[in-house]
Wavefront OBJ file of the C-alpha trace (Angstrom):
o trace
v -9.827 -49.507 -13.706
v -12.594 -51.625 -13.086
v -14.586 -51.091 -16.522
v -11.613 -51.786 -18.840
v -11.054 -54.964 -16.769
v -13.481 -57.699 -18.558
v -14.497 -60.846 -16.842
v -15.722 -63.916 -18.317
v -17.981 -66.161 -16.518
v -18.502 -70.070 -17.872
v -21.695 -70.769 -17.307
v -25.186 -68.892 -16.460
v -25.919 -71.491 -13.560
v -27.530 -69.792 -9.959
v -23.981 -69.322 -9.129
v -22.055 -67.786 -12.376
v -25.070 -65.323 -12.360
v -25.030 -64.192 -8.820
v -21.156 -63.482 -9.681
v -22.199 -61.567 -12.425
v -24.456 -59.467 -11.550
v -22.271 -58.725 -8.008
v -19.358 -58.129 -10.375
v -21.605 -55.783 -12.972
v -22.870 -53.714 -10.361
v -18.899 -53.409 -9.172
v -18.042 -52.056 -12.759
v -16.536 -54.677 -14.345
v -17.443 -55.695 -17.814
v -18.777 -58.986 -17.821
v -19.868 -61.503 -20.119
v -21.219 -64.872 -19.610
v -20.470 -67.803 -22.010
v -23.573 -70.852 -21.661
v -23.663 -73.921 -23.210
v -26.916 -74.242 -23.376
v -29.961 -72.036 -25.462
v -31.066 -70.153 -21.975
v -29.708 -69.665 -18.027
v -30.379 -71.332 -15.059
v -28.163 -74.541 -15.215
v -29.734 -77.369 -13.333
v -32.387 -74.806 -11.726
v -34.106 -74.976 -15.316
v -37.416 -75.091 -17.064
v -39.392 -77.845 -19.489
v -42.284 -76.307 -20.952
v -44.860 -79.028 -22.521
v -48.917 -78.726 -23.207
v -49.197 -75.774 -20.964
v -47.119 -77.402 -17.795
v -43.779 -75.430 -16.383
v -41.826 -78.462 -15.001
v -39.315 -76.950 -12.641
v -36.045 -79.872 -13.837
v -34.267 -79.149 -10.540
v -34.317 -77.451 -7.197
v -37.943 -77.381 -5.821
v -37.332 -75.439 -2.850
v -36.041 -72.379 -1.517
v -34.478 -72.088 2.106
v -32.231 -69.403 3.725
v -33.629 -66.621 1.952
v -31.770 -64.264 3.383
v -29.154 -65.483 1.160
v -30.772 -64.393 -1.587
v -31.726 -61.037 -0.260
v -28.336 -60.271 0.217
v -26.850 -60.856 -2.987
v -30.095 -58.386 -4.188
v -29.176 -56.089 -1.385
v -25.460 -56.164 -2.771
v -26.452 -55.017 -6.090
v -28.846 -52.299 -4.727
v -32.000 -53.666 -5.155
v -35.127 -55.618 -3.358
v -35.678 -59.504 -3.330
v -39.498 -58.565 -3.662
v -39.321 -56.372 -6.494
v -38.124 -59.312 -8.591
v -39.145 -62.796 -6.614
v -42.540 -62.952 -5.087
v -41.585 -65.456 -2.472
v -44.563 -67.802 -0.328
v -43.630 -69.301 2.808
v -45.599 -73.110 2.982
v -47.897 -73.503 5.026
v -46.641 -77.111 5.294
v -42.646 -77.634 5.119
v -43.820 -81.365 3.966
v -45.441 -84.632 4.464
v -43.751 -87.877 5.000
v -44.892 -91.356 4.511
v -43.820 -94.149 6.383
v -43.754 -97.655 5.108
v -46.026 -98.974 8.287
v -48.689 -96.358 6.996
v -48.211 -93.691 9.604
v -47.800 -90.424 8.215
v -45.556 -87.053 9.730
v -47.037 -83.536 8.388
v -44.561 -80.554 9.487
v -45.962 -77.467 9.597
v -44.788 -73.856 9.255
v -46.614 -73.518 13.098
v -44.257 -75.127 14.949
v -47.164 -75.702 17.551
v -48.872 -78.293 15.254
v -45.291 -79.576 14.326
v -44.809 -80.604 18.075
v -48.176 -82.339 18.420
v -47.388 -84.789 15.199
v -44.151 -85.461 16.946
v -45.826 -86.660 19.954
v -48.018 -88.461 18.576
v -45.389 -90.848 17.155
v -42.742 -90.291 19.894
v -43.712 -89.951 23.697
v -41.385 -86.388 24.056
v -41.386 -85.643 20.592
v -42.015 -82.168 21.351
v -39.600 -81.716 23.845
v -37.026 -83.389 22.060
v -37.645 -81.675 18.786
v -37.372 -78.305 21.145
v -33.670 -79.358 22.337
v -32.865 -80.257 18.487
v -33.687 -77.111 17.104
v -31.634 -75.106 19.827
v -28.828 -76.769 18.891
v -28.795 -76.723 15.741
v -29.566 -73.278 16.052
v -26.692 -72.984 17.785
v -24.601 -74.688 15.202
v -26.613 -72.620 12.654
v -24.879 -69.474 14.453
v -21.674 -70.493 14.156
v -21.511 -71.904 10.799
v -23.235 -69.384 8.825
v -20.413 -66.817 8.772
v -18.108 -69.323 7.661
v -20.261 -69.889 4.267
v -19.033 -66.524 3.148
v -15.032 -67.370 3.576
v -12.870 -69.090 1.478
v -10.621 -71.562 3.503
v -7.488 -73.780 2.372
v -6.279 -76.754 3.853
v -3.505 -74.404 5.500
v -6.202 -72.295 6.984
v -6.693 -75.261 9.749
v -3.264 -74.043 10.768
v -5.315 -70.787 12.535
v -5.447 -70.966 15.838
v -9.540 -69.037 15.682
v -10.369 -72.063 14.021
v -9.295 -74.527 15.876
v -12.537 -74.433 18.796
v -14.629 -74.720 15.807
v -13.799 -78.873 15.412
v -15.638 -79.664 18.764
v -18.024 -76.725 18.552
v -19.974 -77.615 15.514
v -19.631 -81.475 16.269
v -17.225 -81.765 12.847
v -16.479 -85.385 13.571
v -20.227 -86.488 14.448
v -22.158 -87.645 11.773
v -25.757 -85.817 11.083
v -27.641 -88.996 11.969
v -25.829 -89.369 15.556
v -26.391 -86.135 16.392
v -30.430 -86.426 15.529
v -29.876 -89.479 17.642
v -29.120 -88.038 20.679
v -32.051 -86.105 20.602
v -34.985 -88.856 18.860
v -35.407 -92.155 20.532
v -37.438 -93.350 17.314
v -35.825 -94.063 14.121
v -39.196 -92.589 12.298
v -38.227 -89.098 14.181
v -34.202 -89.626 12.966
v -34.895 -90.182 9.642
v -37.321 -87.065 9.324
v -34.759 -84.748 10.605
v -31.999 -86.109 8.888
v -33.365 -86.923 5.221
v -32.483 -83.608 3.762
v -28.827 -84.650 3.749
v -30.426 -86.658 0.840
v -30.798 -83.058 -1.696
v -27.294 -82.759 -1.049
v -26.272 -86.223 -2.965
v -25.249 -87.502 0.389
v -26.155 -90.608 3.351
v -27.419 -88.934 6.585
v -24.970 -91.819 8.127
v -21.529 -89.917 6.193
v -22.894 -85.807 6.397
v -21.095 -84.143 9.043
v -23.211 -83.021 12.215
v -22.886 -79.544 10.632
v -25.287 -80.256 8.057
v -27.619 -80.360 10.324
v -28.401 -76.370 9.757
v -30.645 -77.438 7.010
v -33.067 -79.044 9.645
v -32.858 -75.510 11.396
v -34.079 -73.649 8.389
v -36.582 -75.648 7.311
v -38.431 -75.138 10.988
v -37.142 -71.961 12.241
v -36.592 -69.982 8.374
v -39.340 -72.014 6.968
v -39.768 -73.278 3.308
v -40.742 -71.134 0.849
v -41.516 -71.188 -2.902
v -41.149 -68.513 -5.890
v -45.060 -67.717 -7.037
v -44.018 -68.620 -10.914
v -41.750 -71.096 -9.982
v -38.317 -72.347 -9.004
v -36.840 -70.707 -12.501
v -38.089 -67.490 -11.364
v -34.825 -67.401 -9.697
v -32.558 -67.973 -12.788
v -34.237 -65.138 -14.439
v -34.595 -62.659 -12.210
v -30.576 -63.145 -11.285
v -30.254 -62.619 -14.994
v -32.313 -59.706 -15.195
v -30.157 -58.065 -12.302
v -27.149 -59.164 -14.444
v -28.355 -57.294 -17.494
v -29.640 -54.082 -15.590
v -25.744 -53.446 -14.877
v -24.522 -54.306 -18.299
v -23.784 -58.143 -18.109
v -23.840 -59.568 -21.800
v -25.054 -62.853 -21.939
v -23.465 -65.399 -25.067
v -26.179 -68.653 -25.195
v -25.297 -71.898 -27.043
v -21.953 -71.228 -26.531
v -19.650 -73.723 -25.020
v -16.658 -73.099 -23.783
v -14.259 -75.969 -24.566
v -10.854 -75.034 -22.757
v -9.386 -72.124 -20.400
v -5.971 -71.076 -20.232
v -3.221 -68.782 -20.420
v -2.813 -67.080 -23.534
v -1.096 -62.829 -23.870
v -0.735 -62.362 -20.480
v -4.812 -63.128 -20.434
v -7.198 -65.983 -19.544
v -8.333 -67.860 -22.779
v -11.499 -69.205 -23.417
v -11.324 -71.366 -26.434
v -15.256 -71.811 -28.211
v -16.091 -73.161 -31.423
v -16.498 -69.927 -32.426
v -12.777 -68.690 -31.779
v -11.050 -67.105 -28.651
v -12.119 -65.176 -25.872
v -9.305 -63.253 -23.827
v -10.710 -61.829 -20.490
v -8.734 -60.642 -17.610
v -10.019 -62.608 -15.533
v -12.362 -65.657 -15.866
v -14.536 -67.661 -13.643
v -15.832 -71.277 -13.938
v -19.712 -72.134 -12.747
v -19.237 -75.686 -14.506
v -18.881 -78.739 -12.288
v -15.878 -78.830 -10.944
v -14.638 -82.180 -11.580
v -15.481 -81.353 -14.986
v -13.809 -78.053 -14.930
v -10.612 -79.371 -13.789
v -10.780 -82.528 -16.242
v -11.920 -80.924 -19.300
v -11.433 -76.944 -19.068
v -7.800 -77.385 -17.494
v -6.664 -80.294 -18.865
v -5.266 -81.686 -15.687
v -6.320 -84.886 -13.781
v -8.659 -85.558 -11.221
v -8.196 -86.442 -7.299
v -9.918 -88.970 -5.613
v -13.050 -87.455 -5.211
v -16.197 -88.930 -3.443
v -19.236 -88.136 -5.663
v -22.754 -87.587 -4.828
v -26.015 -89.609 -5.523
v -27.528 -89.531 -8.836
v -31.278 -89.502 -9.554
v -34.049 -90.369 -12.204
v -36.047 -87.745 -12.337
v -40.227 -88.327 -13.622
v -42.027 -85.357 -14.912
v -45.552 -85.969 -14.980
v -48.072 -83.586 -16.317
v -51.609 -85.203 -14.925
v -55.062 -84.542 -16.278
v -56.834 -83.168 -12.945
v -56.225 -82.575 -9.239
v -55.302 -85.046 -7.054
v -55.625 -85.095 -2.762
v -53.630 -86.291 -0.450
v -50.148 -84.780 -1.578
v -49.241 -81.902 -0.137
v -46.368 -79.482 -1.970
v -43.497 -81.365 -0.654
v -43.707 -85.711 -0.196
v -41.424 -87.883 0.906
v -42.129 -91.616 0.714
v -39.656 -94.011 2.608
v -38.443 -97.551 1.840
v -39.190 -100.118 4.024
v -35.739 -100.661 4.881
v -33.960 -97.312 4.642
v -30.665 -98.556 5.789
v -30.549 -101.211 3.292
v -31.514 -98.243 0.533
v -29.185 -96.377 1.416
v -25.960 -99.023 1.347
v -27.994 -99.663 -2.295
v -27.193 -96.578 -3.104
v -23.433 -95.230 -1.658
v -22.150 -98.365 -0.595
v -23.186 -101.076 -3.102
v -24.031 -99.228 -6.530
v -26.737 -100.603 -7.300
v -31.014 -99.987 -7.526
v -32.846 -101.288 -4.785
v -36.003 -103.220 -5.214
v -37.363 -100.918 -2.840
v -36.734 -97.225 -2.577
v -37.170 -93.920 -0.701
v -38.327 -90.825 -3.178
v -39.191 -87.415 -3.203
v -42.680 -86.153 -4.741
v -42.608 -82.427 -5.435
v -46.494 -81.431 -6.235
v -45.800 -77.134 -6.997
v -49.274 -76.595 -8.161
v -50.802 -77.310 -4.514
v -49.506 -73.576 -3.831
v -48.816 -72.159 -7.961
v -51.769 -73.066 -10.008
v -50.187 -70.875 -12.694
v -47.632 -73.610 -13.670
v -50.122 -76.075 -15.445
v -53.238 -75.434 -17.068
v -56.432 -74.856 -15.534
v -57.695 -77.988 -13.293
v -54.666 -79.693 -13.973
v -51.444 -80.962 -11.938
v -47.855 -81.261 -11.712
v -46.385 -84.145 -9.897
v -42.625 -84.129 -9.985
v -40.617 -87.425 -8.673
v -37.301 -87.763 -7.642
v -35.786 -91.086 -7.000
v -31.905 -91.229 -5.638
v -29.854 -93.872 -7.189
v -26.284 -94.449 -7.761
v -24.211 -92.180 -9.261
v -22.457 -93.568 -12.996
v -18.790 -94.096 -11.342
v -18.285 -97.609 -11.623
v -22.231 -98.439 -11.103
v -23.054 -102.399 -11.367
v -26.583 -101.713 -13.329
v -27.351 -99.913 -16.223
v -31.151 -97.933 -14.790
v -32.822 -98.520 -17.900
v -33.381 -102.369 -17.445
v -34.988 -101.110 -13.563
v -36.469 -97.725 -14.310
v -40.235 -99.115 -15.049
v -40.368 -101.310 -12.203
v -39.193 -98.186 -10.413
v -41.715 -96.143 -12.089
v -44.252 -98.822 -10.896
v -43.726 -98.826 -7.305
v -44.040 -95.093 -7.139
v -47.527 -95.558 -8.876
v -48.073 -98.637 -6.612
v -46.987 -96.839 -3.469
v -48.934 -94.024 -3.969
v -51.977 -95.450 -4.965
v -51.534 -97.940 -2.031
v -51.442 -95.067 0.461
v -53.451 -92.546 -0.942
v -55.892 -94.268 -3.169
v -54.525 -92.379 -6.473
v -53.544 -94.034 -9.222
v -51.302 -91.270 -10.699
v -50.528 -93.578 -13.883
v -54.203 -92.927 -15.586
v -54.069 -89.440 -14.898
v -51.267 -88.604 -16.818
v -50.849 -86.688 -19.701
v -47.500 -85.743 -20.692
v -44.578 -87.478 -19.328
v -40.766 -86.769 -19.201
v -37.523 -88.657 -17.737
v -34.274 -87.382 -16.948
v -31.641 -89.716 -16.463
v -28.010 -89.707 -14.599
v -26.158 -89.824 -17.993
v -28.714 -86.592 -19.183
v -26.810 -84.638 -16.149
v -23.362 -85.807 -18.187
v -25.072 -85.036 -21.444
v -26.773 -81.501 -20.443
v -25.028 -80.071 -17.700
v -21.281 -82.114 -17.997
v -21.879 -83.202 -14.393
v -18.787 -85.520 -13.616
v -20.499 -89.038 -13.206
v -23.972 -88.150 -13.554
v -23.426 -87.327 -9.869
v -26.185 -84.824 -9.357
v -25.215 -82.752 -6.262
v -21.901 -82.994 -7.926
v -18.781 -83.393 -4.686
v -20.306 -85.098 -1.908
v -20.835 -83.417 1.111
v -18.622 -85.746 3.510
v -16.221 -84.499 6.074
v -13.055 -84.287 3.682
v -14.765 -82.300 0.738
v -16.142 -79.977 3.818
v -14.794 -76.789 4.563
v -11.202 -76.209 4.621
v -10.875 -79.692 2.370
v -13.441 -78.723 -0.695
v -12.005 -77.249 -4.166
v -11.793 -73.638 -3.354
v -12.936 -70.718 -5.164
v -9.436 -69.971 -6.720
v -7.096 -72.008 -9.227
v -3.749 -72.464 -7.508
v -2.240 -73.024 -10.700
v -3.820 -70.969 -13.390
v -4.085 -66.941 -11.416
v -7.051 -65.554 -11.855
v -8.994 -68.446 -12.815
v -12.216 -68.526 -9.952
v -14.539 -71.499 -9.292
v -18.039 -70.869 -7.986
v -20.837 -73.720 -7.961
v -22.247 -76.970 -5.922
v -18.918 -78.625 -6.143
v -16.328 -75.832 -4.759
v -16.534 -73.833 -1.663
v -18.975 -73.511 0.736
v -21.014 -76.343 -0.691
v -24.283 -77.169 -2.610
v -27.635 -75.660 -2.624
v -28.874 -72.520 -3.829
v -28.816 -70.145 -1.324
v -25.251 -71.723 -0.178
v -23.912 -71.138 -4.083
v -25.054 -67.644 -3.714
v -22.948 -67.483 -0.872
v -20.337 -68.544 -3.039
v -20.509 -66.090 -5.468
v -20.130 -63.382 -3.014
v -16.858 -65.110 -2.099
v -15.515 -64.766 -5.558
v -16.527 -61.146 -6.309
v -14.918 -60.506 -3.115
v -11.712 -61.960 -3.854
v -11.745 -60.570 -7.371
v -12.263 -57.171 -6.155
v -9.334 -57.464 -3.791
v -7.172 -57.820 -6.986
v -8.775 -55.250 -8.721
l 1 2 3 4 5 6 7 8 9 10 11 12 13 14 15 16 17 18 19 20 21 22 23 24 25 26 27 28 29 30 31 32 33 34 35 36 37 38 39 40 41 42 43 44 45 46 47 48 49 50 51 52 53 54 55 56 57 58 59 60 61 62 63 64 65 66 67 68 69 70 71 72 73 74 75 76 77 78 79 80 81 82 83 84 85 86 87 88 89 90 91 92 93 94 95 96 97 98 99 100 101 102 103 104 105 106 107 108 109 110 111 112 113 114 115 116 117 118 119 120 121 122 123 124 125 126 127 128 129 130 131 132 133 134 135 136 137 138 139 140 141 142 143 144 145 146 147 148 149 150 151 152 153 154 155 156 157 158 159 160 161 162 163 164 165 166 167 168 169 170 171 172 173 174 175 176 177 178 179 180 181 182 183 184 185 186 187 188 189 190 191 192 193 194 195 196 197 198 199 200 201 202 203 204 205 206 207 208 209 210 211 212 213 214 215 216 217 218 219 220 221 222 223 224 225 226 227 228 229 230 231 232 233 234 235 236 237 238 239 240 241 242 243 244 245 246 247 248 249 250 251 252 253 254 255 256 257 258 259 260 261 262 263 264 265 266 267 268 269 270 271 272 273 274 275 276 277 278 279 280 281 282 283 284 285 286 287 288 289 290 291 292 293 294 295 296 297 298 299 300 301 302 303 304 305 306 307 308 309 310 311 312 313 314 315 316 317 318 319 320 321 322 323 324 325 326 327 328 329 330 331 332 333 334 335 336 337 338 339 340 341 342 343 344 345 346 347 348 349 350 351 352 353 354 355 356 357 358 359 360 361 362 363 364 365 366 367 368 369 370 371 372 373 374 375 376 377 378 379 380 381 382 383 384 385 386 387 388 389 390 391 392 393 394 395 396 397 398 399 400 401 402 403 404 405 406 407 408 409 410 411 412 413 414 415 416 417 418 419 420 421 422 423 424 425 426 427 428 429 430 431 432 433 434 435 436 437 438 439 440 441 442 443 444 445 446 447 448 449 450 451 452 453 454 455 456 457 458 459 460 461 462 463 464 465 466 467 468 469 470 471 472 473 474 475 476 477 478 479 480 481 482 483
């Protein structure tokens, strides 16, 4: 039954080729429609003078997510990613000049936090067994698809107080970190999820647990390691893969989805969407958008630089002066900040192999706002932005990155429109506030259009890549129900 039952999947993103290959290996025929000339969606690859830029993710946690979606398909994570746990999780730098290095030994990690915070240790001890705790009780939940009704069941109802679901991630770091230095650098990675630290729920918070207890690791080759060797576990079961092909519209056409391309009509069974959501429902469906709350956006700098440089380690993070005010900048206001917070993402400090001999790759990330009614267009900022990361990091570190380059690429918000049709350039596409959490985010099904399936950043469980994967076990899951 399965093999003459053919599924189409939109898109060859992390999550549309986890759900292929799940669904492959299940014996359905699949094939997978991408706009664009290779896989990977925003996890892709620029390729200039010799120097792999990774364009998106930069990091991989929770990799036990993607050992199971391996494990599903009967085969080993190692045989395909060679993954390298960090010896440092990553360096911060404060505007006052102090500096906070967190290390994979959890020993050293305490003795940095007491040097900046009398308790440090002990408090980052208490922290870390409760988010652990939260960890414990959220983690099952990743791999369920919920409805608003669902709240309605009674086994979930403990849950609310249990994993603090009306606490913000920043109050609960609060209660354990007298010092605002200590708060932020617990809290900041609600930032790779589009989102304040001030608006995440509490739950978030299991991203802080996996960075220190699951550690941070990287793929030896680099982040699009992972689009390709999903691919390759795709095509090993029989997936067919259609590039430069966009679909325009789905719907209901013979008793079968339609997928309408330039180059006619597809008719599948059943079909499932890996495009953004927003975009899904707005431009696949035809049907009108809720009030959604969208994530940050970001410029993104891609530098290729002509030798080493010290004093970065593989993961940077470089904060404003005034974080708070940064941050309203950014969600609250809509507009650049004089003075900003951003990433640096250095991937040659552990993989040589992605630049040429000698030579570096220095990858900056700066949030800004997302395009929905934004008050300032980023090209009349984005080289005085460009010059205060060269001024801040030549101020700190005594590198001036600017004369060592020698290629350079930008991405912009409107390129995430352009390239990936991400609903107002909004990078981590839904934000990740309490209502689109959960029970309240787009789940993995169309309630309207049956056997339509959404998997991706935007829907159900949420964004990140191990947390798609978990996604895409959701849909196979439900699709195999049906079957």
């Amino acid at each position: 039954m399965k093999k003459n039952s053919k599924v189409a999947i939109v898109g060859a993103g992390v999550g549309g080729l986890s759900v292929a290959a799940r669904l492959a290996k299940d014996g359905f025929s699949v094939e997978v429609f991408e706009k664009l000339a290779k896989c990977g969606g925003r996890n892709n690859l620029l390729e200039d003078r010799g120097f792999r830029f990774d364009m998106g993710p930069s990091f991989v946690l929770m990799p036990d997510f993607f050992e199971e979606v391996f494990a599903y398909c009967g085969r080993r994570l190692a045989d395909y990613l060679d993954l390298r746990v960090l010896d440092v999780n990553y360096k911060l730098f404060y505007p006052d000049g102090d500096t906070l290095t967190v290390y994979r030994d959890s020993h050293r990690t305490r003795e940095e936090l007491e040097r900046i915070e009398r308790g440090g240790a002990a408090a980052f001890d208490a922290f870390i067994a409760e988010t652990g705790r939260i960890y414990k009780l959220v983690r099952p939940l990743l791999y369920k698809c919920f409805t608003a009704g669902s709240l309605m069941h009674p086994e979930y109802w403990p849950l609310i107080y249990r994993i603090r679901i009306f606490e913000s991630y920043w109050k609960l770091a609060a209660k354990f970190f007298k010092s605002e230095k200590l708060r932020f650098a617990f809290t900041f990675e609600a930032m790779f999820m589009g989102v304040s630290p001030y608006q995440a729920p509490a739950f978030y918070s299991i991203i802080s647990y996996t960075d220190q207890v699951q550690k941070i690791s990287h793929p030896m080759g680099g982040m699009y390691r992972i689009p390709l060797a999903l691919e390759k576990l795709a095509r090993e079961y029989g997936a067919k893969f259609s590039y430069n092909s966009e679909v325009k519209k789905v719907s209901r056409a013979s008793g079968k989805v339609a997928l309408e391309l330039d180059s006619g009509r597809v008719l599948a069974d059943k079909a499932v969407i890996n495009a953004d959501y927003a975009y899904a429902r707005e431009s696949l469906l035809g049907r009108k958008i809720p009030g959604y709350k969208y994530s940050c956006s970001v410029l993104l700098l891609y530098l290729g630089l002509k030798s080493k440089v010290s004093g970065l380690e593989h993961h940077n993070l470089f904060f404003a002066k005034d974080l708070n005010k940064n941050l309203s900048d950014i969600f609250k206001y809509k507009v650049i900040s004089d003075d900003f917070s951003f990433y640096i993402h250095v991937p040659t400090v552990t993989d040589p192999s992605l630049a040429p001999a000698g030579k570096e790759i220095v990858y900056v990330l700066i949030p800004v706002p997302n395009l929905e009614k934004n008050k300032e267009d980023i090209s009349s900022h984005e080289e005085s932005m460009r010059n205060l990361v060269f001024k801040t990091v030549k101020a700190k570190l005594g590198v001036d990155l600017e004369a060592l380059i020698e290629t350079e690429h930008r991405f912009y918000p409107g390129d995430f429109i352009s390239r990936y049709n991400i609903k107002n350039g909004a990078t981590f596409g839904l934000a990740h506030n309490l209502m689109q959490s959960a029970f309240f985010r787009p789940p993995n099904f169309d309630r309207r259009l049956k056997n339509v399936y959404f998997v991706g950043a935007s829907t159900q469980p949420g964004g990140g890549l191990p947390v798609v994967i978990a996604g895409s076990k959701i849909v196979a899951d439900l699709i195999n129900l049906e079957a």
